[in-house]
C-alpha positions as CSV (number, residue, x, y, z in Angstrom):
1,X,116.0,69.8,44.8
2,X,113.0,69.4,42.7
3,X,110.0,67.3,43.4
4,X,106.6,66.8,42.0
5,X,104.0,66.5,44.6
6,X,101.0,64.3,44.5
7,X,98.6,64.7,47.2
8,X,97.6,61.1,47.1
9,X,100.9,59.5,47.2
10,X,104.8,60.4,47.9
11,X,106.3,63.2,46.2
12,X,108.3,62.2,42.9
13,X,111.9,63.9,42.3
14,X,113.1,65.1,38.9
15,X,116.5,66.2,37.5
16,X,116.4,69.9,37.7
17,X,117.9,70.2,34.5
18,X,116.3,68.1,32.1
19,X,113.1,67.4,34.2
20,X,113.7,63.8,34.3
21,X,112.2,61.2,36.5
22,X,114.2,60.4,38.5
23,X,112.6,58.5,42.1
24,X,109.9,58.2,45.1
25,X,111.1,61.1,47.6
26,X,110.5,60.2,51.5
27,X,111.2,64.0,52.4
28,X,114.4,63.2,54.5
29,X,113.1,59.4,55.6
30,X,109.6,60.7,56.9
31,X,107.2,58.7,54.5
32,X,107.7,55.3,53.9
33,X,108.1,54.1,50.4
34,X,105.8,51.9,48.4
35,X,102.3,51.3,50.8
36,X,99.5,52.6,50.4
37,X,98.3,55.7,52.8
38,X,95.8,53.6,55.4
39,X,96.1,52.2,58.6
40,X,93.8,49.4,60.0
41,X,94.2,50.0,64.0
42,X,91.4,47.0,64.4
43,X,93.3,44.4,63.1
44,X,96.2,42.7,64.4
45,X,99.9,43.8,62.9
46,X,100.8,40.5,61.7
47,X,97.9,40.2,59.7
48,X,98.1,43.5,58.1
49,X,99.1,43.6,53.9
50,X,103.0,44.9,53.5
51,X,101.4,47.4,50.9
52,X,99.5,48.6,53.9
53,X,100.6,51.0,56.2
54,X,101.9,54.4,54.4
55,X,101.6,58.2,53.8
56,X,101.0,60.5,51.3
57,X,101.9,64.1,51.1
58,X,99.8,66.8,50.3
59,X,100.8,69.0,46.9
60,X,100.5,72.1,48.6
61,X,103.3,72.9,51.6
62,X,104.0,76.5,52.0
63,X,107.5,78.1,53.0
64,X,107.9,79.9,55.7
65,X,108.1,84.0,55.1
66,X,110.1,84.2,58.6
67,X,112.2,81.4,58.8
68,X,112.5,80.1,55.4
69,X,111.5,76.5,56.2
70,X,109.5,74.4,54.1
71,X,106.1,73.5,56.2
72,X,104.0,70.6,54.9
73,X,101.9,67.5,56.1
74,X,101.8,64.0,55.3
75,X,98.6,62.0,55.9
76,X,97.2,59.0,56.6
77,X,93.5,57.1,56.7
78,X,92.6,55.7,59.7
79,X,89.9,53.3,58.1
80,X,88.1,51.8,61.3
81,X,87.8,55.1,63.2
82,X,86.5,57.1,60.0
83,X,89.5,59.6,60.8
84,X,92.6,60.8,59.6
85,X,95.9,60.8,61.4
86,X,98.2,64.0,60.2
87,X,102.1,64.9,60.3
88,X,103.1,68.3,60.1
89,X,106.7,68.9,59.1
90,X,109.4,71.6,58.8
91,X,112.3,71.2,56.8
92,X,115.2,73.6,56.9
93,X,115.7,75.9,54.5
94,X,119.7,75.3,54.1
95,X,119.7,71.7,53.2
96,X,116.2,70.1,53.2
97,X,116.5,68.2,56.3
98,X,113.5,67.5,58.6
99,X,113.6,70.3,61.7
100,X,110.3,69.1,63.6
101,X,107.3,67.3,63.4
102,X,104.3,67.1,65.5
103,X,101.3,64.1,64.5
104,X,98.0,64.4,65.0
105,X,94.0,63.1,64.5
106,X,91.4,64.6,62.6
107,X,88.1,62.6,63.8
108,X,85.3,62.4,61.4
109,X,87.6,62.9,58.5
110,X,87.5,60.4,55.6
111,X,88.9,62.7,53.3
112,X,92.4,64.3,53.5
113,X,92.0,68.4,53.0
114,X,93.9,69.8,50.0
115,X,95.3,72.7,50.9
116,X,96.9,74.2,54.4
117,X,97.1,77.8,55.9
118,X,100.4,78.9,57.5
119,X,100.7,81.7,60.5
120,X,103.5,82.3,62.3
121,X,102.5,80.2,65.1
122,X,99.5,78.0,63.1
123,X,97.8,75.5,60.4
124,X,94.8,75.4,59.3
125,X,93.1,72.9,57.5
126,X,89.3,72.9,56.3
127,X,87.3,69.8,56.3
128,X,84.5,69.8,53.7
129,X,81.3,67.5,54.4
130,X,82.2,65.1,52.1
131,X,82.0,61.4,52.8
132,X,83.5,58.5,50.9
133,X,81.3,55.6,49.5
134,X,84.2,52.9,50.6
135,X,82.4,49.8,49.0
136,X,82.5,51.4,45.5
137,X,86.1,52.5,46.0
138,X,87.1,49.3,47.2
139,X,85.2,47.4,44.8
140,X,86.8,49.7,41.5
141,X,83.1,50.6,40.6
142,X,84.6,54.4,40.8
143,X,87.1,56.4,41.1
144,X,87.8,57.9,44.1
145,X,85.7,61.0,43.2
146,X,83.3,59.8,42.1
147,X,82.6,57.7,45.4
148,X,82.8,61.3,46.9
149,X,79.6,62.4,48.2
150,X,78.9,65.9,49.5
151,X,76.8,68.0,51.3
152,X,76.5,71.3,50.6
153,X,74.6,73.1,53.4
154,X,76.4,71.8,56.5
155,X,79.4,73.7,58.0
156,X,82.6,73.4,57.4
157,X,85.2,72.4,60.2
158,X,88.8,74.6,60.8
159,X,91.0,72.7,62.5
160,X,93.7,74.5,63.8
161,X,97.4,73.0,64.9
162,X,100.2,74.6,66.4
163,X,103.3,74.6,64.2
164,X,106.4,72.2,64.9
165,X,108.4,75.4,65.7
166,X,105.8,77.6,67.2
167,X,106.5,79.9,70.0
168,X,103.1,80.0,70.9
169,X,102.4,75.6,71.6
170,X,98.7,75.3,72.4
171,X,96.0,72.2,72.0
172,X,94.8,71.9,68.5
173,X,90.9,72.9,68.1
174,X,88.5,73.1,65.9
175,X,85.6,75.6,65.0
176,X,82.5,75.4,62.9
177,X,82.4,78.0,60.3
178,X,78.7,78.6,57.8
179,X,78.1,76.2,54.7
180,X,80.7,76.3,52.0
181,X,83.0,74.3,50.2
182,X,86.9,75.2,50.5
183,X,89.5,74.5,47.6
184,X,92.5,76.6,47.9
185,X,94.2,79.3,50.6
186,X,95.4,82.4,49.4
187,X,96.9,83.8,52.9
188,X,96.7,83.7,56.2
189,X,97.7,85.8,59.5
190,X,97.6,86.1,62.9
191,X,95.6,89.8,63.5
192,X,97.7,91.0,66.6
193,X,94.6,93.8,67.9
194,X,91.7,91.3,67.5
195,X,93.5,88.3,68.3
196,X,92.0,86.3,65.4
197,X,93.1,84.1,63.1
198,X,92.2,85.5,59.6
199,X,92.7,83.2,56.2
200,X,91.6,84.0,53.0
201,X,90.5,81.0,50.7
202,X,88.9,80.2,47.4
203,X,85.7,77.4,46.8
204,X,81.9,78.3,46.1
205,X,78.8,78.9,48.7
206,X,76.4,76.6,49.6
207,X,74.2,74.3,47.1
208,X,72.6,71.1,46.8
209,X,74.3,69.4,44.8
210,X,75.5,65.8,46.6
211,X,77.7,64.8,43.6
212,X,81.2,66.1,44.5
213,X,82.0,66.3,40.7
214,X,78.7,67.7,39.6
215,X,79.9,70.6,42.3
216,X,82.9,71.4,40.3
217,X,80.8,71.7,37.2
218,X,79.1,75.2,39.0
């Protein structure tokens, strides 16, 4: 099975052989097809847009070195609480069906992470300070980057979520780590004499820059 991933919207899958597009991929029935990754919890069902109501998943799952599952997240934008609601999922290794999931919320999040970190009994996922100017989104003044605003000398938050199949179940937390802005994980591991959770990750230190594409200029 080949798919294309697209962290803002369902994966696409292509012919293996002559790389054709071929369809939407709900990864085994967990995303629903054709809406638009937000959910309005203020505002009663009925009067919620079909389009509305969906996930996307993110472009970067990792497989598992022990167990040979496929470990990703789907997520989706809680717009009146200013959060983000994640699924993490595992799919078996032997014919891509889904083995567990486990949902939860990311308060204060209006941006979904990038990347994910994968231990043997953990995610992690970094939130950058970044905020979303809705109003120009919404109003097609910008792109969704460019409504990105970012600030570059608060800390960074780990949040950290037991896997579907951990061993080890424990309550999700999150910690405060110094200014910087996260991109991609390299690695990550559970250090069995300290008892920490180490991850290795690229991005840049802090700056002042508040222009989330200016950033990616250096």
């Amino acid at each position: 099975k080949l798919l294309a991933l697209f962290e803002a919207g369902l994966p696409h899958r292509l012919d293996p052989e002559t790389l054709e597009t071929l369809e939407e991929d709900t990864m085994g029935g967990m995303l629903p097809p054709g809406k638009l990754p937000v959910k309005m919890g203020a505002i009663p069902e009925d009067l919620i847009p079909d389009f509305i109501g969906g996930a996307a998943h993110t472009a970067h799952p990792n497989i598992c070195p022990d167990t040979g599952n496929l470990v990703g997240w789907h997520w989706s934008q809680l717009v009146d609480r200013k959060s983000l609601q994640v699924t993490f999922t595992e799919w078996s290794a032997k014919d891509f069906s889904p083995v567990a999931s486990k949902t939860f919320d990311i308060p204060n999040c209006e941006l979904a992470p990038h990347d994910m970190a994968l231990t043997e009994n953990c995610i992690m996922l970094k939130v950058n300070a970044l905020k979303m100017n809705q109003l120009d989104f919404l109003s097609g003044l910008k792109g969704p980057a460019a409504s990105l605003e970012m600030d570059g000398r608060s800390n960074v938050v780990v949040h950290v979520f037991p896997r579907p199949t951990a061993k080890k179940q424990f309550e999700a937390y999150a910690v405060e780590i110094p200014p910087c802005f996260s991109i991609h994980f390299s690695h990550a591991y559970e250090d069995e004499e300290s008892g920490n959770l180490v991850c290795m990750f690229s991005g840049w230190p802090p700056s002042d820059s508040k222009d989330f594409l200016g950033a990616w200029g250096g």
